[in-house]
C-alpha positions as CSV (number, residue, x, y, z in Angstrom):
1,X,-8.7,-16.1,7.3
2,X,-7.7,-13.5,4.8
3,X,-4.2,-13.7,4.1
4,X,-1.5,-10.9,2.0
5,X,1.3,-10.2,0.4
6,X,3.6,-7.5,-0.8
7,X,5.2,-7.2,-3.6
8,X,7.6,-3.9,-4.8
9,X,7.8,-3.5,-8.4
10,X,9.5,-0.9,-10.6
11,X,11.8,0.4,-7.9
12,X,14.5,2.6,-8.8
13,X,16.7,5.5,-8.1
14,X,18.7,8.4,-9.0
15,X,21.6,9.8,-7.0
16,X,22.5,13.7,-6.9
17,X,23.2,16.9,-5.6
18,X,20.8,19.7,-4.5
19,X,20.5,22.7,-6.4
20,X,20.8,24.8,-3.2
21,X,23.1,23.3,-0.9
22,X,21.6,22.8,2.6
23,X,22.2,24.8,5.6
24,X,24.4,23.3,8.2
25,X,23.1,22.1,10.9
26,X,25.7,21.5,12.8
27,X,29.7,22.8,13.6
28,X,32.1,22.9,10.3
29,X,33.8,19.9,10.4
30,X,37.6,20.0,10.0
31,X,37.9,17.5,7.3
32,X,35.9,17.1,4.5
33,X,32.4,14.9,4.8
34,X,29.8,13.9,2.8
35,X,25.9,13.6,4.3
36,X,24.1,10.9,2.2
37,X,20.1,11.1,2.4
38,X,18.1,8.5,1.1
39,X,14.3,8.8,0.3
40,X,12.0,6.3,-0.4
41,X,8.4,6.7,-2.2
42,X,6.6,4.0,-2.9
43,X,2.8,3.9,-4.4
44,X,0.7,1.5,-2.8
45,X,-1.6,-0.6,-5.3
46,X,-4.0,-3.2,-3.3
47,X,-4.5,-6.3,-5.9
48,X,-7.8,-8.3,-4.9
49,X,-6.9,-11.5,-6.3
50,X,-10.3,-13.6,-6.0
51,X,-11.6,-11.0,-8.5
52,X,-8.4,-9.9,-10.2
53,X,-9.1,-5.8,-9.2
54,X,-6.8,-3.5,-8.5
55,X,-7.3,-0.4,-6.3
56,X,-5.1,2.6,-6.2
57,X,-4.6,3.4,-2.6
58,X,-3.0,6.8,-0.9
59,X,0.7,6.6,-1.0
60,X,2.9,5.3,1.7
61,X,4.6,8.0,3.5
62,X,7.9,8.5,2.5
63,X,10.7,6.9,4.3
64,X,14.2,8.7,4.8
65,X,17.6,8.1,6.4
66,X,20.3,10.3,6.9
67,X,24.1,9.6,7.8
68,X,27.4,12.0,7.7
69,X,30.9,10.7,7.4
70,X,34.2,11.1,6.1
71,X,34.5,11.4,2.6
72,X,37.6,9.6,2.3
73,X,35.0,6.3,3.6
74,X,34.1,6.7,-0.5
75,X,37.6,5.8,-1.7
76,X,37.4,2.2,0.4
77,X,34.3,0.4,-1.2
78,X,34.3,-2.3,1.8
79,X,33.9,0.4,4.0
80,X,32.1,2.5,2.2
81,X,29.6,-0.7,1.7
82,X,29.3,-0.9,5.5
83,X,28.6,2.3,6.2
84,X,25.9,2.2,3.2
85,X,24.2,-0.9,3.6
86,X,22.6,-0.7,6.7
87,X,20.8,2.6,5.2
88,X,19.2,0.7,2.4
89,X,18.0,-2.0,4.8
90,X,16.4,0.1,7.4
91,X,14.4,1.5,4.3
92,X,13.5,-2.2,3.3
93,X,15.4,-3.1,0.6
94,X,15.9,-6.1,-0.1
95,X,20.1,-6.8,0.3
96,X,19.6,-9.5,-2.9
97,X,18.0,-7.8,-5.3
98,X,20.1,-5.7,-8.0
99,X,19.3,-2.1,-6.6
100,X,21.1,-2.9,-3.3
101,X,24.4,-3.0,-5.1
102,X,23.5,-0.1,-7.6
103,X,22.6,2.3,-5.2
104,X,25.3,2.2,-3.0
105,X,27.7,2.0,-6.6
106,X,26.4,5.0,-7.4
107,X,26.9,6.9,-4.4
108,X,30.0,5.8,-4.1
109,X,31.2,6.8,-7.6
110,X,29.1,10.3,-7.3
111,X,31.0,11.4,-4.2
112,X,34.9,9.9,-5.8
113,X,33.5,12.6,-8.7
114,X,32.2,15.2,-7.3
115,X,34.0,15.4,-4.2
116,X,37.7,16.4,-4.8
117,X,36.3,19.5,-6.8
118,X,33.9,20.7,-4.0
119,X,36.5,20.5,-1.5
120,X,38.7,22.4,-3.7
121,X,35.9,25.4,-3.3
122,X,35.8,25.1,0.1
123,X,32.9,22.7,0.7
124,X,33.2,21.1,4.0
125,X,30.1,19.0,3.8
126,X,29.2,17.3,0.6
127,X,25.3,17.0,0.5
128,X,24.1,13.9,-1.6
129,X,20.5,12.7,-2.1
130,X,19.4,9.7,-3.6
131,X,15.9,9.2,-4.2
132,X,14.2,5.5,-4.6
133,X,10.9,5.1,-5.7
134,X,8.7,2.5,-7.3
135,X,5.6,0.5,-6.6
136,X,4.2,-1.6,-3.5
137,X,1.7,-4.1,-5.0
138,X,-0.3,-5.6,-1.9
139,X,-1.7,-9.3,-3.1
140,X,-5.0,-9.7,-1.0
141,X,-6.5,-13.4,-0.9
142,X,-10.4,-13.0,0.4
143,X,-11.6,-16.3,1.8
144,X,-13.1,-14.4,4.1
145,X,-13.7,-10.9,5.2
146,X,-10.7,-8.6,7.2
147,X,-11.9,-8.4,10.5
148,X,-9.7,-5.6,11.3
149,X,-10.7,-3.9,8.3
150,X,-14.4,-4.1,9.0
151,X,-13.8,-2.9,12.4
152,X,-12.0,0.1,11.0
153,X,-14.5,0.3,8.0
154,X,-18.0,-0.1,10.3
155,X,-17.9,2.9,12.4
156,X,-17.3,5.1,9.0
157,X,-19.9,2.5,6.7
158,X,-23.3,3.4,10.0
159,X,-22.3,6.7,10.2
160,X,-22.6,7.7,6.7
161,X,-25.2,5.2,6.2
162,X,-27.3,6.9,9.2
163,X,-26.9,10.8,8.0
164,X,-28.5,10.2,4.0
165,X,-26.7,11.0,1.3
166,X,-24.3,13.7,2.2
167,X,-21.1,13.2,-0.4
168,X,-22.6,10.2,-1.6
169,X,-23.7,8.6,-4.5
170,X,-26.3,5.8,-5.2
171,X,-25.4,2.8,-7.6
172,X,-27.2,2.7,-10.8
173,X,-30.0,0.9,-10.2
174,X,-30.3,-1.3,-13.5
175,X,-27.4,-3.2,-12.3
176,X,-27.2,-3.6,-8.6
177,X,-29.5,-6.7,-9.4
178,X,-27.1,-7.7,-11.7
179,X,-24.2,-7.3,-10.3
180,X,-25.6,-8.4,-6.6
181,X,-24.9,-12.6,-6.7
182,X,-27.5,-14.6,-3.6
183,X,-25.0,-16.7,-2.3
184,X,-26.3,-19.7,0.0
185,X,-24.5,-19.0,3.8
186,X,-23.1,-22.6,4.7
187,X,-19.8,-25.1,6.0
188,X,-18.8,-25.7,2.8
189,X,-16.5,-23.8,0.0
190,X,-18.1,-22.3,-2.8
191,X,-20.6,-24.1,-5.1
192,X,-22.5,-23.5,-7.8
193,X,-26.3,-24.8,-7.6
194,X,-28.4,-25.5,-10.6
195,X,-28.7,-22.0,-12.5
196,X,-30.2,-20.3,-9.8
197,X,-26.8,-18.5,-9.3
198,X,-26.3,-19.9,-6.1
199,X,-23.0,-20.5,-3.8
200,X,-22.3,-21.9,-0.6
201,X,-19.9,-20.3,1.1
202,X,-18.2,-21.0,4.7
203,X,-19.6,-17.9,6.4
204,X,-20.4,-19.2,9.6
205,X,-20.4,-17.0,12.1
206,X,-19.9,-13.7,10.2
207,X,-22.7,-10.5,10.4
208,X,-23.9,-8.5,8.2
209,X,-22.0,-5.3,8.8
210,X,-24.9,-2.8,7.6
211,X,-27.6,-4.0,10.4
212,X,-25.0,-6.2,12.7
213,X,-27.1,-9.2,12.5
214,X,-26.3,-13.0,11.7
215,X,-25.9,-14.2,8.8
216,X,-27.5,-17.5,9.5
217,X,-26.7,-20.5,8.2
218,X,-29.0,-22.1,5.7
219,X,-30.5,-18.3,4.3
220,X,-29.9,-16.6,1.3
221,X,-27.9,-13.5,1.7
222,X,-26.0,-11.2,-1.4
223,X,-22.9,-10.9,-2.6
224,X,-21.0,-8.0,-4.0
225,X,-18.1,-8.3,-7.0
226,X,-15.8,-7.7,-4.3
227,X,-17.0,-10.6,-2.6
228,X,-18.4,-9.5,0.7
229,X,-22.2,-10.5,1.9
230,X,-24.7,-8.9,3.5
231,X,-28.9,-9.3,4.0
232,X,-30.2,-8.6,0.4
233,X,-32.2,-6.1,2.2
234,X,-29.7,-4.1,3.7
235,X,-27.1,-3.8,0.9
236,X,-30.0,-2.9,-2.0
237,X,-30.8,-0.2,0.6
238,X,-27.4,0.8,1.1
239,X,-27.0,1.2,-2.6
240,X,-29.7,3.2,-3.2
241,X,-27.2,5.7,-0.6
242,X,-24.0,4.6,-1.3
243,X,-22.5,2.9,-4.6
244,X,-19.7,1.9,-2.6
245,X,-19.0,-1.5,-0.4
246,X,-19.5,-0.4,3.4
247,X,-16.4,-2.8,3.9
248,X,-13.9,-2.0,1.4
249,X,-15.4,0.3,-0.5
250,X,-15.2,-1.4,-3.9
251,X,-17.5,1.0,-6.4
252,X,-20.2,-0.3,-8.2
253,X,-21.3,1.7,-11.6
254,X,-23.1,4.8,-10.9
């Protein structure tokens, strides 16, 4: 089966104070507190590894957690830690890695510093954000096609397919055949035959997603640079629609 992993590179943060200070949402408090939101951004990059591609995906939707408390917690760094920690995990940072530590550092050190002159003006609620962002690298290893990703993909792939070109392009024509690889459905892993460009590949089982049909064992089928298979037929007629993979939608040159 088709197996991932994630990776988060590049992640880091900066801790401050809003321009505008927030509007309470809540009663005054009678001693002075401080309301630490975190937000994390992360863009997601999918990392096909058979063929070393990367695609740039939407990104993830941020993630954000809030939490009010004294502000004398900040001049304890135990407590302040315990208060902090479980914040940074619920986001999904990782409790070993370098930022962990930093963050909560910094917050600590901003609220000791900016604290004792905000109360001094009257401030009964510090606000202070710390932002996190970085890069979420998912490592996708194809030995065979995402079944849940073709079930998601399919309905989209027919539909489009079915109604002509409407907001799509065909791929150039002088190198589908090029690009296109007849690979040789069967048990075994891949294999190259002669120089007639040939692979066997364990397939068994698996249908074409353009027409829904077998691909039977034995027959001759093509192969994208993505690496997913389909009747030569029905993907040189999808790409005379569509210069994108019906599964995963990969582009081929236009």
């Amino acid at each position: 089966m088709a197996s991932n992993s994630y990776q988060c590179d590049d992640l880091h943060h900066i801790v401050y104070l809003p321009l505008i200070e927030p509007e309470l949402r809540y009663p005054t408090p009678r001693s002075v507190q401080v309301e630490v939101t975190i937000t994390l951004q992360l863009e997601v990059i999918r990392h096909y590894c058979l063929i070393d591609q990367f695609t740039y995906l939407e990104d993830a939707e941020p993630l954000q957690e809030t939490l009010r408390f004294d502000l004398r917690v900040l001049k304890n760094h135990d407590l302040a830690y315990q208060f902090l920690a479980p914040m940074l995990r619920s986001l999904g940072v990782n409790p070993s890695s370098p930022l962990f530590n930093a963050v909560i550092d910094d917050i600590i050190q901003h609220g000791q510093r900016i604290g004792s002159s905000m109360s001094d003006m009257g401030s009964k609620v510090l606000p202070l954000y710390v932002d996190l962002s970085g890069t979420l690298v998912q490592h996708v290893n194809q030995d065979e096609e995402y079944e849940e990703e073709i079930e998601r993909a399919l309905e989209e792939s027919t539909s489009e397919f079915e109604t002509g070109n409407y907001n799509m392009v065909p791929a150039k024509a002088s190198l589908v055949k090029k690009m296109l690889k007849r690979v040789r459905v069967g048990a075994g892993e891949f294999e190259q035959r002669g120089g007639e460009n040939i692979k066997k590949r364990r397939v068994k089982g698996d249908n074409c997603v353009i027409c829904l049909e077998e691909l039977k064992v034995g027959s001759d089928v093509s192969q994208m640079p993505c690496s997913h298979t389909f009747h030569g037929d029905c993907i040189e007629k999808w790409l005379k629609q569509s210069h994108c993979c019906p599964v995963c939608r990969f582009e081929m040159p236009i």
